[in-house]
N, C-alpha and C positions, 0 to 999 in steps of 0.2 A: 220792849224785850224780845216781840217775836222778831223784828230785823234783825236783830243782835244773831239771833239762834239760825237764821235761815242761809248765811255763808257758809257757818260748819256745818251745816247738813247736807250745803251741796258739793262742799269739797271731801266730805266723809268718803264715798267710794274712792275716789283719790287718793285717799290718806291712806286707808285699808289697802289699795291694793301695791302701793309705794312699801306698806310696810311690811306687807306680807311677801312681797319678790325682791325686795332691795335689803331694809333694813333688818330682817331676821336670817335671812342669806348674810350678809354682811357682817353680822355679832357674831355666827356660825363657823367662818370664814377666820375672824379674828381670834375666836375661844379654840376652834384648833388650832391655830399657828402656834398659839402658848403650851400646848401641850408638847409631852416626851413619852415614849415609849416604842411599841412596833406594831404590825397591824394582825397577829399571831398573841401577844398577852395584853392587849388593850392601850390606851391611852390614858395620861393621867394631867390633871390640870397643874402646870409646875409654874408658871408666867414665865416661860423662859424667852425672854427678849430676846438672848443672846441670837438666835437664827436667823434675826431679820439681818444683821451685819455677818454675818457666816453666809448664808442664802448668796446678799449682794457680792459677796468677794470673790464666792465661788463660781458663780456665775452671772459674771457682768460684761464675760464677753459676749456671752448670748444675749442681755438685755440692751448692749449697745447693739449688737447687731439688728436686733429688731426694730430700732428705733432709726436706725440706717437705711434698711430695707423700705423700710415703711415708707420713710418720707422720699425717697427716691423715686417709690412706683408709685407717690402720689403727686408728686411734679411730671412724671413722665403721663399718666394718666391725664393732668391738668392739662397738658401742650396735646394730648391728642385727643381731647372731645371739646373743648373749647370751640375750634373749628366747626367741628358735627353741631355740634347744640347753636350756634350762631348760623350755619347755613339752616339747617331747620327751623331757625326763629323767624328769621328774615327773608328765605326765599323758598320755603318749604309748601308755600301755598295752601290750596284746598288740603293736601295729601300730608300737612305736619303732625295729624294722629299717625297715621300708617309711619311713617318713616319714625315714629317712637314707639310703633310697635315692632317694628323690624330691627331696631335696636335692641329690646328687651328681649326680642324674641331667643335667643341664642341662650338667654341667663334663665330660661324656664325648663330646663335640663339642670338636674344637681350637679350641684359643685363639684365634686367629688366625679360624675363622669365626665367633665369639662376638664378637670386637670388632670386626670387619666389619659383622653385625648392627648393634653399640651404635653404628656408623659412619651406618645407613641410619637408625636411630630419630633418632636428635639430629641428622640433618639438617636446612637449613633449611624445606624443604619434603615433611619428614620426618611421621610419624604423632604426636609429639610439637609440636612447633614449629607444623607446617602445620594443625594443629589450634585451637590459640591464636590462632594469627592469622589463619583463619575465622570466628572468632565475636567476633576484635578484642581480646581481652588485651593481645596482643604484636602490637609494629608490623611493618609489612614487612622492616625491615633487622633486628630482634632473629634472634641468632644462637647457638650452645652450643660447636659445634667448632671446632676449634681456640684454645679458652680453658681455663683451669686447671680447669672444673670438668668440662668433657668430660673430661680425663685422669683427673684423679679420681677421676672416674665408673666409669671402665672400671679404675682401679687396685682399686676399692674391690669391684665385682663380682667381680673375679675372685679376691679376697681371701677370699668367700664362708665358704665349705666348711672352708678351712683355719684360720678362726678357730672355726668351730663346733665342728668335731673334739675336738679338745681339750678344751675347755668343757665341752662333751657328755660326753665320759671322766670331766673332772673330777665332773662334780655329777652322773653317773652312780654313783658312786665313795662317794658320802656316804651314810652310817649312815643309814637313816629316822629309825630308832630316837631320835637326836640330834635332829629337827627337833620330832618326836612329844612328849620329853621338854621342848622349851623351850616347846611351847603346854601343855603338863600346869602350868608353873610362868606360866602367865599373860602368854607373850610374843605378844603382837600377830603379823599376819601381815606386818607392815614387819619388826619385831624380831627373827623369826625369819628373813628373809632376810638382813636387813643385822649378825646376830651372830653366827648359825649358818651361812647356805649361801653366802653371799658370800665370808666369810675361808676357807670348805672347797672353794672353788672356783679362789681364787686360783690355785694353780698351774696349771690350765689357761688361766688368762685371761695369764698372763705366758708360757705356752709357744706360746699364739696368736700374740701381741705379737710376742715373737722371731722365730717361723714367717712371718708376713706379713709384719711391718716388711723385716726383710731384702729381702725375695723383691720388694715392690715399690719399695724405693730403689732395686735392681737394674734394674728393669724397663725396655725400650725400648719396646714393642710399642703398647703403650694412648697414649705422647706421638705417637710418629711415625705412627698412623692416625689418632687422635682427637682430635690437637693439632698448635700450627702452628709457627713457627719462633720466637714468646714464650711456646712452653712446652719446650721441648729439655729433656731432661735428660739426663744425666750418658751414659745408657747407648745414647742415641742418638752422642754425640758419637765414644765409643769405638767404637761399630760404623763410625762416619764416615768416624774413625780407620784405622781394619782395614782395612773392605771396598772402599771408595771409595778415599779419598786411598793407601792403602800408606804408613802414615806408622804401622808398629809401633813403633818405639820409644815415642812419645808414647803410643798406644794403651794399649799396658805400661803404661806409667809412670801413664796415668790410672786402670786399672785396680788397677793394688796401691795408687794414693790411698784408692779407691772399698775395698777388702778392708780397709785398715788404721782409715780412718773406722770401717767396720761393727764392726771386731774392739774398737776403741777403747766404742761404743757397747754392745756385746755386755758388753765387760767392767764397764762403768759398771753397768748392769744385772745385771751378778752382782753387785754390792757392794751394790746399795742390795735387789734383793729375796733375798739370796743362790743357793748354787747348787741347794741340795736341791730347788727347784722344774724349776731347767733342768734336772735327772737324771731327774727323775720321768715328764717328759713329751718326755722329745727323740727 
């Protein structure tokens, strides 16, 4: 009987604190979306469904947009640490703490004055811009803010670290031994990346993918400083939603859109790369 009893006791903090920040946030989340009213004479519980297909229709160009965004600056993210994480694995030496301290170093500054920065460079008459159009590249009116590739910009920076991480574990992770024996049998220094340390790295590059993709479909911060009202995305409109108008319900309802998307996306990707990789690195 006691073996019985001594799993649920040690998974009980677990449970408890799953169901105190997930699952009661979660029904909270849901019991508002069904309600109607305004945020002046209250709220009342009506199950009005109908908002989650009114929500989606009215704003689904925001929600593809974010889903655009997202995956963009997290392929663009992927081709640019990949590199970094793979020379720090393999030729970073005694010094491969230091050079991932000097990576992180830049992301222990808030967010927030990090894309205030990326706000004052991609200005028009910014150190970037105002520099081109000194020497004549770029005409007077050429501009970067408030266009999709400012937000990107700032989706894909800040995306940095946390695609490297992983990567970095991963092909930190790999046998030498493995790489040493395929140049013994006469594999090229392509061959030996693209048959040995690329398929042994996968799991970090698909625990990156998840890690970022989420985290900037989510994002408001990088659209609403460093774009304009043809870049919104999803997580601008539900802050809108919330803090501005007091129009929770829809907020809700846009939200669990935006959770079941990702959950929908999250599980496509466990089918095609399965899960032993999202275990490995979550």
């Amino acid at each position: 009987m006691k073996s019985r009893v001594v799993p649920y006791l040690q998974s009980a903090p677990a449970m408890l604190w799953l169901g105190l920040f997930f699952i009661v946030p979660l029904l909270a989340i849901v019991s508002i979306s069904l309600m109607t009213g305004n945020s002046i004479e209250g709220y009342t519980l009506t199950w009005n469904f109908s908002v989650f297909p009114d929500a989606l229709d009215q704003y689904s160009a925001q929600l593809g947009r974010s889903f655009l965004y997202g995956g963009i600056s997290t392929l663009l993210a992927l081709i640019a640490m990949y590199p970094v994480a793979y020379w720090i694995a393999f030729h970073g030496g005694r010094r491969k703490s230091l050079f991932l301290f000097l990576l992180l170093l830049p992301f222990l500054v808030s967010f927030i004055i990090r894309i205030l920065t990326w706000q004052f460079i991609l200005s028009d008459e910014g150190i970037v811009l105002g520099t081109l159009k000194d020497i004549g590249i770029l005409g007077e009116n050429a501009h970067i803010l408030s266009t999709p590739t400012a937000v990107i910009t700032g989706l894909t920076y800040d995306a940095l670290p946390w695609m490297a991480l992983p990567i970095y574990v991963a092909l930190e992770k790999i046998d030498r031994d493995l790489v040493e024996a395929a140049g013994d049998l006469y594999a090229s220094g392509y061959q030996q990346f693209r048959r040995v340390i690329l398929p042994l790295s996968a799991p970090g590059i698909y625990a990156g993918i998840l890690l970022v993709g989420i985290t900037n479909v989510g994002d408001y911060l990088s659209a609403q400083i460093l774009g304009g009202p043809s870049t919104t995305m999803i997580g601008n409109i539900i802050q809108t939603q919330y803090v501005q108008n007091g129009n929770y319900p829809v907020a809700s309802a846009l939200s669990l859109i935006l959770m079941l998307g990702l959950l929908l996306c999250v599980f496509v990707y466990a089918r095609i790369f399965g899960t032993r990789t999202l275990q490995e690195y979550a």
